[in-house]
N, C-alpha and C positions, 0 to 999 in steps of 0.2 A: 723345493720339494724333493724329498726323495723317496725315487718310486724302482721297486724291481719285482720278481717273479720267482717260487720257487722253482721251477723248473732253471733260470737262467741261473741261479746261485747252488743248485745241487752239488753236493760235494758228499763223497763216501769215503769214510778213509778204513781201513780193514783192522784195522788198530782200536781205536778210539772214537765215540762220537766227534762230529764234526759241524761247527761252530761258525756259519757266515753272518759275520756282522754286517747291518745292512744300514745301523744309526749307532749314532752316539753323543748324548751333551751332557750334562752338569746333570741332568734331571732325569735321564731316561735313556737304557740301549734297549738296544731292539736286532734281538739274532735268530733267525735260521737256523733251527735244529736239523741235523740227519744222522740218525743211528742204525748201524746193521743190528737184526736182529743179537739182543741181552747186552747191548753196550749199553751203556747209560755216564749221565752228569751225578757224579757221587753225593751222597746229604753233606750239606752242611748248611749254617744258619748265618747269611749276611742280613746287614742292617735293610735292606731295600727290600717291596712287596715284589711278586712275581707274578705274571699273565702269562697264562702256557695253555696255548689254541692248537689242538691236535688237527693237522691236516691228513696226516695219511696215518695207518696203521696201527697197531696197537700197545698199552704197555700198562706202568702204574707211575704216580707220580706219588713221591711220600710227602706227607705233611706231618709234623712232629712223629706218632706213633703209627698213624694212620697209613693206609694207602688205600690210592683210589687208582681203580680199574681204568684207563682212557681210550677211547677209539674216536676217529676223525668225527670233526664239529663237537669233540667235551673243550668247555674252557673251565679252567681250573685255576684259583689263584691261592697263593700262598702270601700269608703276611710276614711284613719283616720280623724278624727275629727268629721264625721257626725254622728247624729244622726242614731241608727240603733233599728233594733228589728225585730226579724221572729216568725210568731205564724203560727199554724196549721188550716186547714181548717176544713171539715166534716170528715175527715180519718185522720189515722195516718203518721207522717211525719217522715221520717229519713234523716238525712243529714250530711254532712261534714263542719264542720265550720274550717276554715285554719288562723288565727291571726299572725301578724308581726308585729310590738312585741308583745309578749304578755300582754297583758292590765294588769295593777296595781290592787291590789286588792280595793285601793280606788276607781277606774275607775267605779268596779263595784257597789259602794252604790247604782247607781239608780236600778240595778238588784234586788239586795234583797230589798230593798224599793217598787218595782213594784209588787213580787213574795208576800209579806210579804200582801200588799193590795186586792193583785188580780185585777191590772192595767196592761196592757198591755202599756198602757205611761202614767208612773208617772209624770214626767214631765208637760200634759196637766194640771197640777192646779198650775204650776207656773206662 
């Protein structure tokens, strides 16, 4: 079993959101989101569905075109293929992001490409 606490995994970094993974197998990670207020995980669209359980604070999570407004206890999932991305609002956000499978590290070029820009959709200039 593995069992931990946000509080014991909190992590802020002044940069970047910050990413404590807590699992990981063939089938499913499971990380500990922490964003200073307007940082965010940039869109992009991996093959795996997402569970994203807001604990603390508030923000928008995108789904293809859409965004949705989130504040502590919205759960929100995204299906694989869609475009996705969660950034924080005026406060800080904590959250559970749940992946099955877990995305490819190629999956992610548009992340670090976004992160790298300071885009929240890299993307919009294709």
């Amino acid at each position: 079993m593995v069992a931990t606490d946000f509080d014991d995994e909190r992590e802020y970094d002044d940069e970047r959101f910050s990413a404590q993974s807590t699992f990981r197998s063939d089938r499913m990670k499971v990380v500990l989101g922490y964003f200073e207020p307007g940082q965010f995980i940039p869109v992009h669209a991996p093959d795996s569905d997402v569970a994203i359980t807001v604990r603390r604070g508030s923000g928008v999570v995108r789904d293809g075109d859409d965004e949705r407004a989130v504040e502590p206890d919205d759960v929100v999932v995204v299906p694989a293929g869609d475009e996705r991305g969660v950034k924080a609002g005026d406060e800080r956000l904590e959250a559970t992001l749940v992946t099955a499978p877990p995305p490819t590290d190629a999956e992610h070029d548009p992340v670090r490409e976004g992160l790298k820009k300071g885009e929240f959709d890299p993307r919009a200039d294709d």
